[in-house]
C-alpha positions as a Markdown table, in Angstrom:
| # | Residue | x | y | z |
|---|---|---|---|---|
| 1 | Unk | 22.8 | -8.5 | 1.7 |
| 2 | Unk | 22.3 | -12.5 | 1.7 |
| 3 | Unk | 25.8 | -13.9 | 0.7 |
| 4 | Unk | 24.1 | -17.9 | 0.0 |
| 5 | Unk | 24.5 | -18.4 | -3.3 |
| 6 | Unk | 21.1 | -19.1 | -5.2 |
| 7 | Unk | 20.6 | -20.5 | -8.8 |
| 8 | Unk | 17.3 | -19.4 | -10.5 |
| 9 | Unk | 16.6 | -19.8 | -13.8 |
| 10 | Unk | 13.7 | -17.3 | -15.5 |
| 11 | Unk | 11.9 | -18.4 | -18.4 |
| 12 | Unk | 10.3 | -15.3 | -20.8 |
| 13 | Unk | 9.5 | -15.4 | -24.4 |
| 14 | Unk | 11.4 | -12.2 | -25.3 |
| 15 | Unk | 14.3 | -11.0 | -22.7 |
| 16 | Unk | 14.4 | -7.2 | -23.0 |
| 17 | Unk | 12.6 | -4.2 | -22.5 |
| 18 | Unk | 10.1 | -4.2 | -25.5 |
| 19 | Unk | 7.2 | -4.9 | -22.6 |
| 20 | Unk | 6.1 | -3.9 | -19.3 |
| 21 | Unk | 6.3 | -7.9 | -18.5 |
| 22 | Unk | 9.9 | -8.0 | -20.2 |
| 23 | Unk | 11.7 | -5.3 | -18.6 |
| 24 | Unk | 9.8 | -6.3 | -15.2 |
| 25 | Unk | 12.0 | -9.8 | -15.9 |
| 26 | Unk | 15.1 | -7.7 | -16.9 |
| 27 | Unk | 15.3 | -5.5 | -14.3 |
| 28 | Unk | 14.3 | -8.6 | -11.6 |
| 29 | Unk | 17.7 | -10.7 | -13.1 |
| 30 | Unk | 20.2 | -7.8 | -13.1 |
| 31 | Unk | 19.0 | -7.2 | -9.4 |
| 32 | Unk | 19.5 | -10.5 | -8.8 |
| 33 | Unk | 23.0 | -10.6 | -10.4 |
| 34 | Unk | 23.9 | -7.6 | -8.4 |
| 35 | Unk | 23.2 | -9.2 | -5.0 |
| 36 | Unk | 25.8 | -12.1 | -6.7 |
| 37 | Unk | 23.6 | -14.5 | -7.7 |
| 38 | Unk | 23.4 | -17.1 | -10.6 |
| 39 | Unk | 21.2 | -16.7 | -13.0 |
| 40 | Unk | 20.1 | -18.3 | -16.0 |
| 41 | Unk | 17.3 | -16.8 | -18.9 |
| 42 | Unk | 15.5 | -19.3 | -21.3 |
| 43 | Unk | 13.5 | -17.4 | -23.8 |
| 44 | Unk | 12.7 | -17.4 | -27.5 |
| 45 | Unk | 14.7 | -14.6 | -28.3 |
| 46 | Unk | 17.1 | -12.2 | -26.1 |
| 47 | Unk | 16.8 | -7.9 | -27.7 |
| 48 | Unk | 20.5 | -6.8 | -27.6 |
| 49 | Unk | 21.2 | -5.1 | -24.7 |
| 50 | Unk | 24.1 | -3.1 | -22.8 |
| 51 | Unk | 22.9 | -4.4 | -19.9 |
| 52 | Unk | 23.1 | -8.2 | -19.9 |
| 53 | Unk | 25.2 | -8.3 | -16.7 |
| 54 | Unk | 28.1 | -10.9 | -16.2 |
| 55 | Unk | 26.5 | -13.6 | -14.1 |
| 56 | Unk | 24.0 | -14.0 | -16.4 |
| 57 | Unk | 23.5 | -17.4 | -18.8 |
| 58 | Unk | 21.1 | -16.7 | -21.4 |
| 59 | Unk | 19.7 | -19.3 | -23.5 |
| 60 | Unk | 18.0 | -18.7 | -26.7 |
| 61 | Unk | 15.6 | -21.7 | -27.9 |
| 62 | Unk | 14.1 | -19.9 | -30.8 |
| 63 | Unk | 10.8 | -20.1 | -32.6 |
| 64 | Unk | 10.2 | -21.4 | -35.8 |
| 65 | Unk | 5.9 | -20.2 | -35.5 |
| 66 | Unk | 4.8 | -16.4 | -34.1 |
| 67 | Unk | 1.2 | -16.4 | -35.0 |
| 68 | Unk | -1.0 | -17.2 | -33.7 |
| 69 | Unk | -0.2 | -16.0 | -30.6 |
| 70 | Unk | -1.4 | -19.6 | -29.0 |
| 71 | Unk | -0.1 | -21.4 | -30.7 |
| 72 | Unk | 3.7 | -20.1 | -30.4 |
| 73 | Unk | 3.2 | -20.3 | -26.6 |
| 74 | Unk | 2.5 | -23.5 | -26.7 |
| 75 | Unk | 5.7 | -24.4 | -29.0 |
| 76 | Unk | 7.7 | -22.5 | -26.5 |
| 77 | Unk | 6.5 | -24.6 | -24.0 |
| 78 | Unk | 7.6 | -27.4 | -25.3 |
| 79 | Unk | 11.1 | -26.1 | -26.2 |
| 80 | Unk | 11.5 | -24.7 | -22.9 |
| 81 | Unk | 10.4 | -28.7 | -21.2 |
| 82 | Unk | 12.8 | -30.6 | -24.0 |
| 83 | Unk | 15.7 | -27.9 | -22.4 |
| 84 | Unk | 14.8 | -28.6 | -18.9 |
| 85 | Unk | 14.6 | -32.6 | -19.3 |
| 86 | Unk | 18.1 | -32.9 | -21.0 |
| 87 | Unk | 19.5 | -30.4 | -18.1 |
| 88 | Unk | 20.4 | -30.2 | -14.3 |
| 89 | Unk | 18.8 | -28.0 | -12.6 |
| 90 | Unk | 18.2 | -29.7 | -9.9 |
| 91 | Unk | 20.0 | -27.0 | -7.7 |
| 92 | Unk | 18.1 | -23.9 | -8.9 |
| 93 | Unk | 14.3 | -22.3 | -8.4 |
| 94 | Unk | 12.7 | -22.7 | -11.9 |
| 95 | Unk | 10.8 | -19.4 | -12.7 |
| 96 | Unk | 8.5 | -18.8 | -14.9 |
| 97 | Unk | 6.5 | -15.6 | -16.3 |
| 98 | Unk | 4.9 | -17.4 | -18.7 |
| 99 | Unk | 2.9 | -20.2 | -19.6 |
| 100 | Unk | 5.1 | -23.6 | -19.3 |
| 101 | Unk | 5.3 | -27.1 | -18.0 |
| 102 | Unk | 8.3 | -27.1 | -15.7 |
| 103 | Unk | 8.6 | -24.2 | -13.2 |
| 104 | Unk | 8.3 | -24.3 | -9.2 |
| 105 | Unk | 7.3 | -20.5 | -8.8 |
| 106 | Unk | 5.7 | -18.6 | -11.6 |
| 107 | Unk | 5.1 | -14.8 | -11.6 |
| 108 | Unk | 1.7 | -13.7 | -12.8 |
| 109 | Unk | 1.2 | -10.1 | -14.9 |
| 110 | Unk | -1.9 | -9.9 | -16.6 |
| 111 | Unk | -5.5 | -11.0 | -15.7 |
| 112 | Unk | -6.3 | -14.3 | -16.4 |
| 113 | Unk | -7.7 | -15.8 | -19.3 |
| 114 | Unk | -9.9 | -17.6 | -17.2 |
| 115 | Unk | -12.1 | -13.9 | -16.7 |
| 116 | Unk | -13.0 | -13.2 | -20.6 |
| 117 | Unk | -16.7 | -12.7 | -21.6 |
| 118 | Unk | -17.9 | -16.6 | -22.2 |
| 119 | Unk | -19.8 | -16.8 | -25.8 |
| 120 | Unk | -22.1 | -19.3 | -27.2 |
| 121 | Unk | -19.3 | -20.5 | -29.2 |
| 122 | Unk | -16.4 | -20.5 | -27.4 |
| 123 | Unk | -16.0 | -24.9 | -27.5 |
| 124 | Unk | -15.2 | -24.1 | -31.2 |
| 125 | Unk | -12.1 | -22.1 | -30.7 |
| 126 | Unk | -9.0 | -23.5 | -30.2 |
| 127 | Unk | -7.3 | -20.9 | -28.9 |
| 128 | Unk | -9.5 | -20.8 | -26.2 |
| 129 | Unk | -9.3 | -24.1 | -25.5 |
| 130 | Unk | -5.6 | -23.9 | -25.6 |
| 131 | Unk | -5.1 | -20.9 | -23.6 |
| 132 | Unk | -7.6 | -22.4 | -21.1 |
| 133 | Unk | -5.1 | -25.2 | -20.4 |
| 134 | Unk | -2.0 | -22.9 | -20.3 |
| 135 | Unk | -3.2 | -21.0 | -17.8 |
| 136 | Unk | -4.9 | -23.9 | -15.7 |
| 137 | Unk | -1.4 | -25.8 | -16.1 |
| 138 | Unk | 0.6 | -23.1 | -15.2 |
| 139 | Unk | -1.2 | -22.5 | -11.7 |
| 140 | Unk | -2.3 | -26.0 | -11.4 |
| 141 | Unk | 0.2 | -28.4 | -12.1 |
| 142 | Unk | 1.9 | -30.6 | -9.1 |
| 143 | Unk | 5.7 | -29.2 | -9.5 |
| 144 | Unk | 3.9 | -25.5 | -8.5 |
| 145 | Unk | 5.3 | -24.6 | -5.2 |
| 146 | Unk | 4.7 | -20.7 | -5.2 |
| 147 | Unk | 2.3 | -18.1 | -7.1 |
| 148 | Unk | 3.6 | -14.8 | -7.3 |
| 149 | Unk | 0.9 | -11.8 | -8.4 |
| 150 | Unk | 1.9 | -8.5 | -9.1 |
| 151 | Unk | -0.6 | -6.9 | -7.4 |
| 152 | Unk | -3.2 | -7.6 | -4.7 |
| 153 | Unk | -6.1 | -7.2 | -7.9 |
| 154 | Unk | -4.2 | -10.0 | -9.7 |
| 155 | Unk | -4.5 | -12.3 | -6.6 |
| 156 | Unk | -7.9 | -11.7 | -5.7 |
| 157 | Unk | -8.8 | -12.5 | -9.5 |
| 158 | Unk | -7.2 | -16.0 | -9.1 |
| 159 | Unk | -8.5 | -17.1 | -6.1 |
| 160 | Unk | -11.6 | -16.3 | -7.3 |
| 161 | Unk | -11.1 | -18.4 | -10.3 |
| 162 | Unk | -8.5 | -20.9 | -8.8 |
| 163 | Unk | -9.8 | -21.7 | -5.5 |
| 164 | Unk | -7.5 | -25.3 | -6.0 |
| 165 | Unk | -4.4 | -22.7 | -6.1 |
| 166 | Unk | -5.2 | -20.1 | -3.1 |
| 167 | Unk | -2.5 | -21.5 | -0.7 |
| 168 | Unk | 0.1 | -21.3 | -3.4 |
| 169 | Unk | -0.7 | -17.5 | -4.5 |
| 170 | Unk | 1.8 | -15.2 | -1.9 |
| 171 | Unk | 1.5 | -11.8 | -0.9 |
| 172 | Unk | 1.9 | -9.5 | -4.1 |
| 173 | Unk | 5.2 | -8.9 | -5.8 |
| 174 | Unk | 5.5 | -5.2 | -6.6 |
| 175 | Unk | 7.4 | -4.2 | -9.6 |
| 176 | Unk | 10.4 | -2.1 | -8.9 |
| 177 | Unk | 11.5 | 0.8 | -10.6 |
| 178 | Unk | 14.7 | 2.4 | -12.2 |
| 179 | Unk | 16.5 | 4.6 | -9.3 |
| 180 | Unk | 17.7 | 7.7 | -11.7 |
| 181 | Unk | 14.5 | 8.7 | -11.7 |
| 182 | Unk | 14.3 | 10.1 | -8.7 |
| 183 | Unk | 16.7 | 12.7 | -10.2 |
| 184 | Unk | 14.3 | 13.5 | -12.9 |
| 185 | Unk | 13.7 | 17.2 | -13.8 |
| 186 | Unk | 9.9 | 17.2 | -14.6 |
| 187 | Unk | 8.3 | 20.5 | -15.9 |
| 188 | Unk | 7.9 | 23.0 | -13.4 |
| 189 | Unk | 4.9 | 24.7 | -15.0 |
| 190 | Unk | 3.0 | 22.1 | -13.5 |
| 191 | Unk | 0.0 | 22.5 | -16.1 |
| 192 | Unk | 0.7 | 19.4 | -18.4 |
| 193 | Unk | -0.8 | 16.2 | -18.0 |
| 194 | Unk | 0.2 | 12.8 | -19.8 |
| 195 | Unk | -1.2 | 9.7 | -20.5 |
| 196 | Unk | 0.7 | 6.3 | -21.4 |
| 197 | Unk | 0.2 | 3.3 | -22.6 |
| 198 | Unk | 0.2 | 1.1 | -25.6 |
| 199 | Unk | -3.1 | -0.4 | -25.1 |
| 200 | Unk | -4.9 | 3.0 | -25.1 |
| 201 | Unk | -8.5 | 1.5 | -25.3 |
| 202 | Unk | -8.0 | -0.7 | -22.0 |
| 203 | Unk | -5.8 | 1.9 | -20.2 |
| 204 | Unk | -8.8 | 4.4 | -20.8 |
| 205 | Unk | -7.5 | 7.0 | -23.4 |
| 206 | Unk | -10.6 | 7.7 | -24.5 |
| 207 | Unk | -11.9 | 8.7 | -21.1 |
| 208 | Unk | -8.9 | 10.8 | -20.5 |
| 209 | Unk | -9.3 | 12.7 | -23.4 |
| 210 | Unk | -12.9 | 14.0 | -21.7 |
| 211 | Unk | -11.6 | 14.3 | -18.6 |
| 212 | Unk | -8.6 | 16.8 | -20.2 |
| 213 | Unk | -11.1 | 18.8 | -22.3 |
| 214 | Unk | -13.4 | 19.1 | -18.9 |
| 215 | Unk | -10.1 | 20.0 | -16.8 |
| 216 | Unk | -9.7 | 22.3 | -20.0 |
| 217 | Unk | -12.6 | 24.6 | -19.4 |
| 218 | Unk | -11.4 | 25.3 | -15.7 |
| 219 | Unk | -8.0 | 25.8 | -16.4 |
| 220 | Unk | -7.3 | 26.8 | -20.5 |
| 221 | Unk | -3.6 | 26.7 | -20.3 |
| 222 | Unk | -3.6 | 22.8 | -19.4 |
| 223 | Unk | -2.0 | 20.8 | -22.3 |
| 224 | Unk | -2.3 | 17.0 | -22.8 |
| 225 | Unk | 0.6 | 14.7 | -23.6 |
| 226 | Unk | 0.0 | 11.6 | -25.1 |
| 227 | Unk | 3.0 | 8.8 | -25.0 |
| 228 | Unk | 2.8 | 4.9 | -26.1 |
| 229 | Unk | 0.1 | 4.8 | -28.4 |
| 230 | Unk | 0.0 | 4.4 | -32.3 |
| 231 | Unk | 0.0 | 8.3 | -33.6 |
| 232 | Unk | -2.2 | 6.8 | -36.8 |
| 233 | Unk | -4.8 | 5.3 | -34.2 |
| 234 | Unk | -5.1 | 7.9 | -31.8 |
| 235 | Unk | -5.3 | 10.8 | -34.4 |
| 236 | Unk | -8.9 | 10.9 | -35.3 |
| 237 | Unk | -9.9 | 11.6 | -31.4 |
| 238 | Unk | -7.9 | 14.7 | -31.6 |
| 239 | Unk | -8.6 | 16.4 | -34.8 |
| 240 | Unk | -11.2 | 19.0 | -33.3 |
| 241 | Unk | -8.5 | 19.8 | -30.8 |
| 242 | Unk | -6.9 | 23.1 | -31.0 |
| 243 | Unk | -2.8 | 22.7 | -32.4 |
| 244 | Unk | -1.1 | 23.9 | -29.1 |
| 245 | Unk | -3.0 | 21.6 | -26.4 |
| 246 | Unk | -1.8 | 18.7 | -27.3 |
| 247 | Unk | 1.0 | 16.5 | -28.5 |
| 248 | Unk | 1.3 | 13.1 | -29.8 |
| 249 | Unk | 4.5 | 11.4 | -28.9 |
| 250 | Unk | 4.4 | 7.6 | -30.4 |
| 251 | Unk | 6.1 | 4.7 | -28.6 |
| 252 | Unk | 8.8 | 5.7 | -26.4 |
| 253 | Unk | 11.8 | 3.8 | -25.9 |
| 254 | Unk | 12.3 | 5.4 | -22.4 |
| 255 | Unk | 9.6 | 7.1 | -20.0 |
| 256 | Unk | 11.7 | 9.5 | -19.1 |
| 257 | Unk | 11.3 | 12.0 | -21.9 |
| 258 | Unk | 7.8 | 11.4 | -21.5 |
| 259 | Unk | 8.0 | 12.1 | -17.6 |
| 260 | Unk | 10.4 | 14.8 | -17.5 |
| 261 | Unk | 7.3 | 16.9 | -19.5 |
| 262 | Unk | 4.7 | 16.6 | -17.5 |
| 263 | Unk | 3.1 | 17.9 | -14.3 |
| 264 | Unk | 0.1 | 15.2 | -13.6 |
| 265 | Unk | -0.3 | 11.5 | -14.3 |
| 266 | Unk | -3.7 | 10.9 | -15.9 |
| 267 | Unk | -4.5 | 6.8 | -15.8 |
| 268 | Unk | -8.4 | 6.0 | -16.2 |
| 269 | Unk | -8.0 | 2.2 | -16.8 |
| 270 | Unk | -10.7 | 0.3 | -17.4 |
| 271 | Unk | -8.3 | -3.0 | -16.5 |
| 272 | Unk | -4.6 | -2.6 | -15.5 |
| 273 | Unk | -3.0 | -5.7 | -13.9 |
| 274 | Unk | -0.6 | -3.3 | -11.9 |
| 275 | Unk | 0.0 | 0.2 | -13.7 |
| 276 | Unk | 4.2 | 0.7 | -13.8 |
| 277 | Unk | 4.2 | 3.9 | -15.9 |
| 278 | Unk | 2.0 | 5.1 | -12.7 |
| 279 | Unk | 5.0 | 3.8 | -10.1 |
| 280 | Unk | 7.4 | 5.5 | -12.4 |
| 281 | Unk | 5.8 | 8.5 | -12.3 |
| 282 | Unk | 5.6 | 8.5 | -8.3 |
| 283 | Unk | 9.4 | 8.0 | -8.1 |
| 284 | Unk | 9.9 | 11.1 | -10.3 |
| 285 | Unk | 7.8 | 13.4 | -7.9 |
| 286 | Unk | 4.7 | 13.6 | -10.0 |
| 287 | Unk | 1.1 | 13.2 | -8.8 |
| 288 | Unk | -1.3 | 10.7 | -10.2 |
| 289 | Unk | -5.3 | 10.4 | -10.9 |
| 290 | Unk | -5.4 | 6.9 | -11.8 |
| 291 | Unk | -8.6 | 4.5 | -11.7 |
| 292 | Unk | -9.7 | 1.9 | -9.3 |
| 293 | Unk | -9.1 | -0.8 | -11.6 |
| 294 | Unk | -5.3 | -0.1 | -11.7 |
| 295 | Unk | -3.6 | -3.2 | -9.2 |
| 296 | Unk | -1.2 | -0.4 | -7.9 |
| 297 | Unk | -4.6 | 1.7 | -6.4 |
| 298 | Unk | -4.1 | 0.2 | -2.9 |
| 299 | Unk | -0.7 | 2.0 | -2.6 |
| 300 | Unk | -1.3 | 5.1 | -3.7 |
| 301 | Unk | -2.9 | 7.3 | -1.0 |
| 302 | Unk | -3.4 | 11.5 | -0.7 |
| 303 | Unk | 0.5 | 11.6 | -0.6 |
| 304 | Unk | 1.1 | 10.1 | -3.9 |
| 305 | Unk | -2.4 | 11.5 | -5.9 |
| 306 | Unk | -5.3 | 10.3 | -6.1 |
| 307 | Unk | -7.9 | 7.2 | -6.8 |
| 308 | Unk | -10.9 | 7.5 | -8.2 |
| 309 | Unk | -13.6 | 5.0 | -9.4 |
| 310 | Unk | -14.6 | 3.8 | -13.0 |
| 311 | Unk | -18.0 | 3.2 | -11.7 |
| 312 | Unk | -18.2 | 0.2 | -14.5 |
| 313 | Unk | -17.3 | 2.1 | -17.8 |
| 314 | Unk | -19.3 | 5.5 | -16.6 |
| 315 | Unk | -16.5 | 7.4 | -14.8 |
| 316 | Unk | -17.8 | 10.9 | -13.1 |
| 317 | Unk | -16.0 | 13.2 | -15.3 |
| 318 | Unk | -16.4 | 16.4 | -13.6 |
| 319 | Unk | -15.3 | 14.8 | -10.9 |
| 320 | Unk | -11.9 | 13.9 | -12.3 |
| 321 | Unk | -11.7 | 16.9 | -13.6 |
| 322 | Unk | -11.9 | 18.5 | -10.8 |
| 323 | Unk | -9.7 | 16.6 | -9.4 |
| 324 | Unk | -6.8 | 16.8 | -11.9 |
| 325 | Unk | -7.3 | 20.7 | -11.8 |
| 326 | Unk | -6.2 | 20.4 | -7.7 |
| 327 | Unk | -4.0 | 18.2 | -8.6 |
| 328 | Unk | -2.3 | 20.3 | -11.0 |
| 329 | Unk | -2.2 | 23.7 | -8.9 |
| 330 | Unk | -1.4 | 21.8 | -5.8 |
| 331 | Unk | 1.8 | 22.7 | -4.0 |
| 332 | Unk | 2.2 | 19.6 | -2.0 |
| 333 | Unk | 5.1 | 17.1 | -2.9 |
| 334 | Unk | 4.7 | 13.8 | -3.7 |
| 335 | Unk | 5.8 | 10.9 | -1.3 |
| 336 | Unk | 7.6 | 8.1 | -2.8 |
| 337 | Unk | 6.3 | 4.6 | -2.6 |
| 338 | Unk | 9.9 | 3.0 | -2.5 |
| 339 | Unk | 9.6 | 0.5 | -4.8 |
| 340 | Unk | 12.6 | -1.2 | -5.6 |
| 341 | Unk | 14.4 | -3.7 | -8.1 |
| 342 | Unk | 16.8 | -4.9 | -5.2 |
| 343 | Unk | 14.3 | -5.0 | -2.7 |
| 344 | Unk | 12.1 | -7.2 | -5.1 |
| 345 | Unk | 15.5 | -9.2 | -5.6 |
| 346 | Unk | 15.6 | -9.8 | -1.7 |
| 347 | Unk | 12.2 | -10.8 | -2.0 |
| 348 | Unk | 12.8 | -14.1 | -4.1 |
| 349 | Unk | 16.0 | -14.6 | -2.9 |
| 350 | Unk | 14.0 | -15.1 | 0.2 |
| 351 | Unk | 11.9 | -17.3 | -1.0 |
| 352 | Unk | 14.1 | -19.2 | -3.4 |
| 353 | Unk | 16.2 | -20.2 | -0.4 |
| 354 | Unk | 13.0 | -21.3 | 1.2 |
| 355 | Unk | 11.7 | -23.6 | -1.4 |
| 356 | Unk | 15.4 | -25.1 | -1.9 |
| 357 | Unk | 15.9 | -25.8 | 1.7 |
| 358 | Unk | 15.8 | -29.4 | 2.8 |
């Protein structure tokens, strides 16, 4: 473990866990911390945690506008700039994970604006106008030493739309995960499969549902968990459902409840900029059927699950449901992909102490 000491300041909106983003910034600055280094959070607002580690200076700048959504990123911006400009920090790695002024390295989690459906009217909107200059600013701007992506999807999206940024987008950045859940009792039935996800319509819900009621006629006993999405929402695609194959859990504050219940990972995403609750599940020993659009894909071979296309937004169903029915009576255990907070730590550190060299 590197002993150098190396300042980095992160700059996120909200600094918790009430995101996949957020707790990927969370669990990156404890890590961080751990491997006794300096580390200092600007954000809006910091969630009260247990976990705020000593060694870690968090800065709340506020926010006096939340919607629109544009618009309170760009006042964030400018807080987080008036911040840096009145303080030294000339001996620490500005990081950002979102869309400011000011950073050297920025982390990128979502796909870029820059790929949404172009309409007729779009040079009315402001917010796309604004957004559009966020994001170009954020990859663009001089001070921008390093990209970071969080998957290899994510980087192959912006070089395709920021060929001016390729030799600043590095390899990708793999989220870590939490190491008790390699200790996680999951059901040992083996004939449950769950599903995740706030954004159910993008992370494919809907096609899960037919792949379970497919997977359903093969094997009767099979029961579908559903975790992350509004119970109000989601209710109406369940109601010809009988009572005792399904269950509707609501947000979670932890995946491990969720986890510890189920014996297949279902993930049919339509667009998933790296898929965590998929990595989770991998470290706890569970099997996944995930799409081809999910940026964590390229890492999970026969050993972890399996991969299977979207083929546009007209999956094979049969075929997923026959595979989530092997999938479900196989025997085989599931090899761990090793992904790590520490190790992603190690990672900046590395290339913290890079940028900062002389």
């Amino acid at each position: 473990m590197t002993r150098v000491k190396t300042a980095s300041v992160h700059i996120v909106r909200q600094y918790g866990t009430s995101g996949g983003m957020e707790k990927y910034v969370h669990s990156l600055t404890l890590a961080l911390v751990r491997q006794g280094q300096p580390v200092t959070v600007l954000c809006e607002h910091a969630q009260p945690l247990d976990s705020v580690a000593e060694g870690i200076t968090v800065i709340e700048l506020g926010q006096p506008i939340f919607r629109p959504r544009w618009l309170a990123q760009w006042v964030f911006s400018r807080r987080v700039a008036r911040h840096v400009a009145t303080t030294d920090y000339s001996k620490a790695i500005i990081h950002s994970h979102e869309r400011t002024s000011v950073h050297q390295v920025t982390t990128f989690h979502g796909p870029p604006f820059a790929m949404r459906k172009r309409r007729l009217l779009d040079f009315l909107s402001p917010r796309i106008h604004m957004w559009t200059y966020l994001e170009k600013r954020e990859l663009l701007a001089d001070q921008v030493q390093q990209i970071l992506p969080n998957s290899a999807l994510i980087a192959s999206y912006l070089k395709d739309l920021y060929p001016a940024a390729a030799n600043k987008i590095a390899a990708p950045v793999h989220p870590g995960v939490d190491a008790n859940l390699t200790n996680l009792k999951t059901d040992p039935r083996g004939l449950t499969i769950g599903f995740m996800g706030r954004e159910w319509h993008r992370k494919g819900l809907d096609i899960a549902c037919q792949i379970v009621e497919t997977t359903r006629q093969r094997l009767p006993d099979v029961k579908f968990i559903v975790a992350g999405c509004d119970k109000e929402q989601i209710g109406p695609m369940f109601k010809h459902w009988p009572a005792d194959s399904h269950q509707l859990l609501g947000w979670q504050d932890s995946t491990e409840p969720f986890l510890s219940q189920i014996g297949l990972l279902l993930h049919p995403a339509r667009a998933e900029p790296f898929g965590m609750v998929i990595a989770e599940a991998n470290a706890a020993g569970i099997p996944v059927l995930i799409s081809d659009k999910c940026g964590i894909a390229p890492l999970i071979g026969p050993q972890q699950g399996e991969v299977y296309s979207m083929n546009g937004d007209n999956p094979d169903i049969a075929a997923w449901a026959n595979a989530s029915a092997a999938l479900l009576q196989s025997r085989q255990k599931v090899t761990p992909l090793n992904l790590s907070w520490d190790n992603l730590a190690s990672q900046h550190l590395e290339l913290y102490q890079k940028l900062l060299s002389p």
